[in-house]
C-alpha positions, 0 to 999 in steps of 0.5 A, a space after each residue: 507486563 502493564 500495557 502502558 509500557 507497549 503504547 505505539 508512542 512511549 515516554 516523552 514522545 507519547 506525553 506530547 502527543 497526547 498533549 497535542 491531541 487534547 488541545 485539537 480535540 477541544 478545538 475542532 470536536 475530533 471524536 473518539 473513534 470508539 463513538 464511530 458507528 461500528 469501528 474497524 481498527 488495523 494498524 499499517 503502512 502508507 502504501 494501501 491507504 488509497 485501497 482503504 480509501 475507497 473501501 471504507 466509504 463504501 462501507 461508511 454509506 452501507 446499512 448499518 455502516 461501518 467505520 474503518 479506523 486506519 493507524 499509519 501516520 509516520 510508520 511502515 508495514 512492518 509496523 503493522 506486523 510488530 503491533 498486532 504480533 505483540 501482546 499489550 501493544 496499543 495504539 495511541 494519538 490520532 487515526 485515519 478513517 473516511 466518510 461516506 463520501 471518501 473524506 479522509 476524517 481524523 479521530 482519538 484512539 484514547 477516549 479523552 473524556 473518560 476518567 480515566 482517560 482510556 489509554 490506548 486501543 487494541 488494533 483488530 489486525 495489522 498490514 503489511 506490503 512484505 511477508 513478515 519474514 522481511 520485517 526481521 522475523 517469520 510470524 509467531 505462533 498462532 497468527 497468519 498472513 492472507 494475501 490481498 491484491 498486488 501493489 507495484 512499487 514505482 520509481 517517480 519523479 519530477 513531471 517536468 523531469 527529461 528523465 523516463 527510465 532507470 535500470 536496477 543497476 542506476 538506482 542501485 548506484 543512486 540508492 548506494 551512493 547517492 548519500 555521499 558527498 562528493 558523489 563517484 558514482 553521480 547517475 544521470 540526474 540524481 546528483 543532489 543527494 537532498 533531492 534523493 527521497 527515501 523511506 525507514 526501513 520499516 516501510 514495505 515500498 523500501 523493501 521491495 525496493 532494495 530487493 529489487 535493485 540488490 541493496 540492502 534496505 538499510 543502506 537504500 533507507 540511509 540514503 537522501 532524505 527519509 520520508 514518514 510516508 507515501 503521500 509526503 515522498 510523492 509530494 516532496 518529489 513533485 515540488 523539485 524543479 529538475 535542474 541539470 545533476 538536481 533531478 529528484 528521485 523516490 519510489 511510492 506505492 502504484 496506487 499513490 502514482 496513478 492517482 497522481 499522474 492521473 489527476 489535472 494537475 499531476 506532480 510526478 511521473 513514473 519511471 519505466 524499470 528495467 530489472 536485472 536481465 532485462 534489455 529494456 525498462 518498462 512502465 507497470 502499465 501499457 503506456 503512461 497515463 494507462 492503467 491497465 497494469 499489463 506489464 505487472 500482470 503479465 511479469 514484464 515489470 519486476 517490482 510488486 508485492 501483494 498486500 499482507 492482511 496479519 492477524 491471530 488465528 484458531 487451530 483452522 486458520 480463521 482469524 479470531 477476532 471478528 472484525 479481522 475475519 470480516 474485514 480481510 474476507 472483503 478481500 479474500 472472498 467474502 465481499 459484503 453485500 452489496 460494495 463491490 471490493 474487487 471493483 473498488 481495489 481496481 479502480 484505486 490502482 491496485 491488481 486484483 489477483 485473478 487478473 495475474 497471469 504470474 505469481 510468486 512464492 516469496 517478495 521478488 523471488 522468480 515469477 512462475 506462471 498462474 492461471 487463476 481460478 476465477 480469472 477477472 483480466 477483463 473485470 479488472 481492465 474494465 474497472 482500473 481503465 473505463 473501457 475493456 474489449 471483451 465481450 460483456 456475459 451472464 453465462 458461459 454460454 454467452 461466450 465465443 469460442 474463443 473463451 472458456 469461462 465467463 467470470 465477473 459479467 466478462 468472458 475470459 479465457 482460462 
């Protein structure tokens, strides 16, 4: 089949970008990433954009660097799935990476100096915020997910908001009803279905989402206004001004609201969640404007997934192409020298899993206790929050008693 007929924007869709990315290149020189010093490329969701964020700077500053190209603009996780799972597939238009000092840059997938003009690029591997299962189907033969840290997946609002919580069953009839006009089952604040944000149903945050609250994602996604993205739903939420039954409601990745909440000026704040079984909500964290993530690692807030990393593998499970193999070991225990990725992650807002003291075997299936191997609840506290309690160790032996094990520079009980 010609790969022409597979790019990521097809027929005249794919014309007018291309258009528009030619008359920004002449303009403001937006390079070609294939000239960036040695380009990574992964095509994905919105939701671990601030991970990336932080880890491709590290990686811009390293010597050699190394370039991080990241396709999300506009799409889901399970995008990434379906573009790296289907042969000829080609990204097209503009991408994402970060200079050395985390300034989010723009550069061409199509090399458009070239005669011919290249048409498009190979993504190294796909990303995803579900297992592929939930994107339609289980993932063809021959290639793998490898899970990297935990994401929550929070409801937002307003700052200004009276609002502080919501339960599975409210955002079920806000999610389930929320579209029609006039409403029968009008919840609290959420009156205004305009004022009501939501996501397609390729991204990962709506999946999760939907589990969570018992709907299924294409309703959830029908329902409101559809967002292209995490950052363009948060900033839509903040603009609302609540007012009585206009109140304005959406869901984002954790990383995206403590990013936000966090800031001087903060648009939004998170909801707590009380999950089906529950008596009461809770925030993923301890409190609001902490970042510890307790009530995640521990099972009290329901709503996480891990980061799925997709990519082709060999008959032992490695990937095969070597940008993927080097780039996902980052997170599954190959860090590079000298770029802290655990420490990184952490301080973007995400969990690392050696902090979980729960796991799951499917997206929102039933929590089973887990005790590390390795466990970094202490690590992670220090580098998500500044401070930590623990006693700081080179050795076991530095221990108290009442810890077992020292891991990442803190003692932890294991």
């Amino acid at each position: 089949m010609d790969p022409s007929s597979k790019l990521r924007h097809a027929g005249a869709a794919a014309g007018a970008l291309l258009a528009t990315v030619s008359v920004s290149h002449a303009a403001h020189a937006i390079p070609d990433c294939s000239t960036l010093p040695s380009p990574i490329y992964a095509v994905g969701g919105s939701s671990p954009v601030p991970i990336f964020a932080k880890v491709a700077a590290a990686l811009a500053a390293a010597t050699p660097p190394v370039t991080f190209v990241y396709y999300s603009a506009g799409q889901g996780g399970c995008n990434g799935v379906t573009d790296i799972t289907t042969a000829g597939t080609l990204l097209t238009g503009t991408a994402n990476y970060w200079s050395s000092t985390g300034t989010a840059l723009t550069c061409n997938l199509q090399d458009l100096t070239a005669t011919p003009a290249n048409p498009g690029t190979v993504p190294d591997f796909g990303v995803s915020g579900t297992y592929a299962s939930l994107c339609g189907s289980p993932l063809p033969s021959g290639f793998k997910e490898f899970l990297g840290p935990i994401q929550d997946v929070d409801f937002i609002v307003p700052v200004q908001s009276s609002a502080t919580s919501i339960s599975a069953a409210a955002a079920y009839f806000v999610y389930g009803f929320g579209g029609q006009s006039p409403n029968p089952y009008t919840v609290e604040n959420w009156g205004a279905p305009a004022n009501i944000f939501t996501r397609s149903t390729a991204s990962t945050a709506a999946i999760i989402a939907a589990l969570g609250i018992g709907l299924p994602v294409a309703t959830l996604s029908a329902t409101g206004t559809q967002s292209s993205s995490s950052s363009n739903l948060l900033t839509a939420v903040g603009a609302v001004t609540p007012g009585a039954g206009t109140d304005a409601i959406g869901f984002v990745s954790g990383e995206y609201a403590d990013g936000n909440t966090s800031s001087a000026t903060p648009k939004i704040k998170v909801l707590a969640y009380q999950h089906t079984g529950q008596s009461c909500g809770w925030l993923p964290n301890s409190a609001p404007n902490t970042y510890d993530k307790i009530n995640v690692r521990t099972g009290l807030y329901a709503l996480w997934s891990n980061v799925h990393f997709i990519a082709a593998v060999d008959g032992t499970g490695t990937p095969t192409n070597p940008r993927a193999k080097s780039f996902i070991g980052y997170f599954t225990g190959s860090p590079p020298t000298g770029i802290d990725v655990d420490a990184l992650t952490a301080q973007a807002g995400a969990t690392l899993d050696c902090a979980m003291e729960v796991t799951r075997t499917t997206d929102m299936g039933p929590l089973l206790p887990y005790t590390p191997a390795a466990p970094c609840g202490c690590f992670f506290e220090k580098n998500a929050t500044g401070v930590t309690s623990c006693t700081a160790c080179t050795t076991t032996a530095d221990c108290p008693a009442s810890a077992t094990v020292c891991t990442k520079g803190y003692c932890e009980v294991n």
